[in-house]
N, C-alpha and C positions, 0 to 999 in steps of 0.2 A: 598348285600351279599345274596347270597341262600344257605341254608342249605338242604342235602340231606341225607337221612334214607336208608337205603339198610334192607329187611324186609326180613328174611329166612325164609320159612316155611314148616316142616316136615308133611306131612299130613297122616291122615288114611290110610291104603290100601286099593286101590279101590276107592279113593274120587278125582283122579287127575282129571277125563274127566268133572265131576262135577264142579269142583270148576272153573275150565277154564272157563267152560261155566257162569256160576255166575258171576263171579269174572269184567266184564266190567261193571254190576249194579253198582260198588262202584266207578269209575273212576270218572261221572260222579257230585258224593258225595264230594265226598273228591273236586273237585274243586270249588263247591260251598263255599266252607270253606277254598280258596284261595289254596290249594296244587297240584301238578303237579306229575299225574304218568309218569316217563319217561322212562321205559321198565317195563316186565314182560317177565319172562322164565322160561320153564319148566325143569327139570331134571328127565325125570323118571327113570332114574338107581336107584337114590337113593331117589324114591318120594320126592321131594323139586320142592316145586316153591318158586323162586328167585324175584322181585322186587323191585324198586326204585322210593321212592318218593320225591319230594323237595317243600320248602316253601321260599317263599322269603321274607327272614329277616334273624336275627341270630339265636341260639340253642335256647333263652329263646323265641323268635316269635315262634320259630315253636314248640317248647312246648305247650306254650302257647294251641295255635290255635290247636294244637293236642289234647288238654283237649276238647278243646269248642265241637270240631267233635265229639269225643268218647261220648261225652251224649247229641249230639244230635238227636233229633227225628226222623231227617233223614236218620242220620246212622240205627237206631234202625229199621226204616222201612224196610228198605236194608235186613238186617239183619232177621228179624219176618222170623220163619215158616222153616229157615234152618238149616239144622244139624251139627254138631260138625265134622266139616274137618279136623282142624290143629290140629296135634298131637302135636306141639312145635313151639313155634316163637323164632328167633334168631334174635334180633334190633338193629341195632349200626345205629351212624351217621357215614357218613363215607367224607373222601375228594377226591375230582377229583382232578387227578393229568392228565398234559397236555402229552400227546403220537403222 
């Protein structure tokens, strides 16, 4: 089973060409800590970028391992020295459905 996050984020104005740019430092990260980004999209009508990440296991695995990431030192590194982008995150799990 894989469980996947669809991650909405409202950013600053003026912070999309930044954050684009940034934003592959973490792909990296997060799969160290087994997760799988499987797209990223921009929307700048309404500044949002859009994302999708997945863990394989169920809702409590990928909790889980979403704890472990968020403190750790790696993420943290990532992170050191940058500025407050996201004006708002929007988190759900979400399911694929076959099309």
């Amino acid at each position: 089973m894989t469980t996947t996050q669809l991650r909405r984020y409202e950013l600053h104005d003026g912070m999309m060409d930044d954050f684009v740019a940034w934003f592959p430092n973490i792909v990296p990260v997060r799969a160290k800590f087994g997760f799988t980004v499987e797209a990223g999209f921009v929307d700048r009508e309404t500044n949002q970028f859009v994302w999708a990440v997945s863990y394989d296991g169920d809702e409590a695995a990928f909790r889980a391992a979403e704890a472990v990431y968020t403190e750790s030192p790696e993420r943290a590194a990532v992170f050191l020295g940058q500025p407050s982008r996201v004006a708002k995150m929007h988190l759900a799990l979400v399911e694929q459905i076959g099309v």
